[in-house]
DONURO-673438 format. One record per residue: residue in one letter; chain; y, x, z of N, C-alpha, C, O, CB in turn. Coordinates in pm, whole numbers. Glycine has a CB too. Example, Ala and Ser with C-alpha at 12.3 -4.5 7.8 and 13.67 -1.06 7.14 Angstrom:
// residues 2
resn|chain|n_Y|n_X|n_Z|ca_Y|ca_X|ca_Z|c_Y|c_X|c_Z|o_Y|o_X|o_Z|cb_Y|cb_X|cb_Z
a|A|-569|1319|780|-450|1230|780|-330|1320|780|-332|1424|846|-447|1131|905
s|A|-225|1285|708|-106|1367|714|3|1290|787|114|1341|804|-60|1408|572
***
This chain:
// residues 65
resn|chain|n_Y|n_X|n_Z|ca_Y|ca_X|ca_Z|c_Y|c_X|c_Z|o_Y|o_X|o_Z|cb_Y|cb_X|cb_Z
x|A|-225|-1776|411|-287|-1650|448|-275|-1633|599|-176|-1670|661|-221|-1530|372
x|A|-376|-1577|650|-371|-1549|756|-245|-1487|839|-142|-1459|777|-462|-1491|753
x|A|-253|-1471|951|-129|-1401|1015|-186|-1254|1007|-294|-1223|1059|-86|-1456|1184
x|A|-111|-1171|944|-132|-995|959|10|-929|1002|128|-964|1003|-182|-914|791
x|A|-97|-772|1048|8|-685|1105|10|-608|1057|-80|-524|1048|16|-648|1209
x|A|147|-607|992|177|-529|904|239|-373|948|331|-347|1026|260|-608|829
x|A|154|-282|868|222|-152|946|279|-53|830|220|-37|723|97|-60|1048
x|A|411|16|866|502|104|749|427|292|777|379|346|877|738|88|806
x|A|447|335|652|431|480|690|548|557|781|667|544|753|418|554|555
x|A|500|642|896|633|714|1003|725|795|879|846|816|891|556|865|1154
x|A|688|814|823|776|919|660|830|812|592|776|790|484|654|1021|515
x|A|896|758|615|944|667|505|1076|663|438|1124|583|358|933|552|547
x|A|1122|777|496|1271|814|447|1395|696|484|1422|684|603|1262|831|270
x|A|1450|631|410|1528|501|462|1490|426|475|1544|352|557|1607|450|422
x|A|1388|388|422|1313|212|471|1380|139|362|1424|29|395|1368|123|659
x|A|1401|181|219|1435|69|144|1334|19|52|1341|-96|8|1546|95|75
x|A|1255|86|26|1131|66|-62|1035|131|-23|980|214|-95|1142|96|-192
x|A|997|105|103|857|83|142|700|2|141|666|-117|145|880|79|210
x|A|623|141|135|491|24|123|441|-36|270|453|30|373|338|107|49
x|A|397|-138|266|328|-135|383|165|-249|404|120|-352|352|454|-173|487
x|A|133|-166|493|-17|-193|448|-87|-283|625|-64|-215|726|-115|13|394
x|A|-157|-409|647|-217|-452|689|-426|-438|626|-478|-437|514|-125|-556|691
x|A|-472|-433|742|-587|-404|770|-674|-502|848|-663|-490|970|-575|-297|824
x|A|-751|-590|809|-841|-668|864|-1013|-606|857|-1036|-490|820|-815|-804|790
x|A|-1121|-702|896|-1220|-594|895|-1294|-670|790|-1417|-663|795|-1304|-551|1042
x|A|-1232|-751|683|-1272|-801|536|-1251|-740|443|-1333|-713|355|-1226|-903|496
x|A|-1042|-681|451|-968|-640|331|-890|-560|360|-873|-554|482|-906|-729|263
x|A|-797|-454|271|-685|-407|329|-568|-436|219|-560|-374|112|-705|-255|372
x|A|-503|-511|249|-374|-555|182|-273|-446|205|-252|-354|285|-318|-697|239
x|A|-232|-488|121|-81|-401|25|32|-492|-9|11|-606|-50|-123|-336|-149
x|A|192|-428|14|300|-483|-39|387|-416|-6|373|-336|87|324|-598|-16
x|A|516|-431|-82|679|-311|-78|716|-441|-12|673|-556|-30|800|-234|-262
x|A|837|-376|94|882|-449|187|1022|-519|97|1109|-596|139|909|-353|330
x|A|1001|-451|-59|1128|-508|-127|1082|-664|-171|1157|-762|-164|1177|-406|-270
x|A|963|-664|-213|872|-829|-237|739|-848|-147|624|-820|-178|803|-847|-417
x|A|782|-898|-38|668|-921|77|581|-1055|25|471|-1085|72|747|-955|248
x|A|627|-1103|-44|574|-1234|-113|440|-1181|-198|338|-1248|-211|703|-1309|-224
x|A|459|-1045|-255|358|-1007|-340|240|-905|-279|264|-793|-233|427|-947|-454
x|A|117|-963|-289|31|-872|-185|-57|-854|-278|-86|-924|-376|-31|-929|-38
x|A|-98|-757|-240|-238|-695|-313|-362|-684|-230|-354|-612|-131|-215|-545|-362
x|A|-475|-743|-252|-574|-743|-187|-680|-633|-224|-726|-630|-339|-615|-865|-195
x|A|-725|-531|-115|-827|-461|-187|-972|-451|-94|-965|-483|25|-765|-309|-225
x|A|-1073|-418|-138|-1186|-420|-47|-1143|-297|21|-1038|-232|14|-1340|-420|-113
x|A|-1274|-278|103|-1272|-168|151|-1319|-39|109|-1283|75|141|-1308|-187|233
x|A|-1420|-85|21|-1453|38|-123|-1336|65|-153|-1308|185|-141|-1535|-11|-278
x|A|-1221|-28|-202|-1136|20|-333|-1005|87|-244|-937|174|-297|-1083|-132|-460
x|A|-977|40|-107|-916|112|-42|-895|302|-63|-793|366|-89|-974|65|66
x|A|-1022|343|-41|-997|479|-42|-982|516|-189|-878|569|-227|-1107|556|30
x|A|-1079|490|-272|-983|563|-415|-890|527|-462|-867|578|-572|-1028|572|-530
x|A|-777|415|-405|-624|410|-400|-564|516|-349|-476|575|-412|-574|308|-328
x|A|-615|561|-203|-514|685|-145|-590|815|-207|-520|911|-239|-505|696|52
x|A|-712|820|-222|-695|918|-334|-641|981|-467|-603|1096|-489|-748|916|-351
x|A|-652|846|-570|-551|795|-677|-395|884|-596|-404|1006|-605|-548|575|-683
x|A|-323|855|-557|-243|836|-494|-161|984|-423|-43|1018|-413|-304|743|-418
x|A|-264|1034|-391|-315|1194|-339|-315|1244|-436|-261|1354|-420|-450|1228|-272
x|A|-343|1232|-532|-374|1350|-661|-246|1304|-713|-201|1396|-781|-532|1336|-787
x|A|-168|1209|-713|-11|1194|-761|-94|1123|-894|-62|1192|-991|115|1368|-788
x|A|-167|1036|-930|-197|968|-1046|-93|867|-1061|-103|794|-1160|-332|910|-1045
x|A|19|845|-968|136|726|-970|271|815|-995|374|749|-1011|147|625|-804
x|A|277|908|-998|363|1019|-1021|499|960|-1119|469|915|-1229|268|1144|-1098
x|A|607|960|-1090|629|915|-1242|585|1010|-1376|550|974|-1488|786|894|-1256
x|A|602|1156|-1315|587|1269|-1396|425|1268|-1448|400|1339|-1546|630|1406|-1306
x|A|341|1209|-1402|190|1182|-1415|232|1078|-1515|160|1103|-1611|90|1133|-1269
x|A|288|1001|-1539|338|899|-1715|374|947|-1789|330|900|-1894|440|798|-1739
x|A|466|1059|-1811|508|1087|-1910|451|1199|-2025|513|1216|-2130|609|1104|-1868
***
């Protein structure tokens, strides 16, 4: 994979399980800094209804139960 730059959210509380997200002008990848090995590739369509998803708390744990 290419070389990316990877950037953390400024809110991230301790930095132990953070997401962090690189941006090219193909894709925008995803990964927790706990398994950097594991990336998620998304277009740029699917980008925004992730942080929407996301925004509405659809990852909530309380949104599972």
């Amino acid at each position: 994979m290419k070389d990316l730059i990877w950037k953390r959210p400024t809110a991230r509380g301790d930095g132990n399980n953070c997401p962090e997200v690189a941006v090219t002008s193909d894709a925008i990848y995803v990964r927790s800094n706990l398994r950097p090995d594991a990336i998620a590739q998304l277009t740029t369509d699917e980008w925004p209804n992730l942080l929407s998803a996301i925004r509405a708390g659809n990852f909530d744990r309380q949104a599972r139960t």
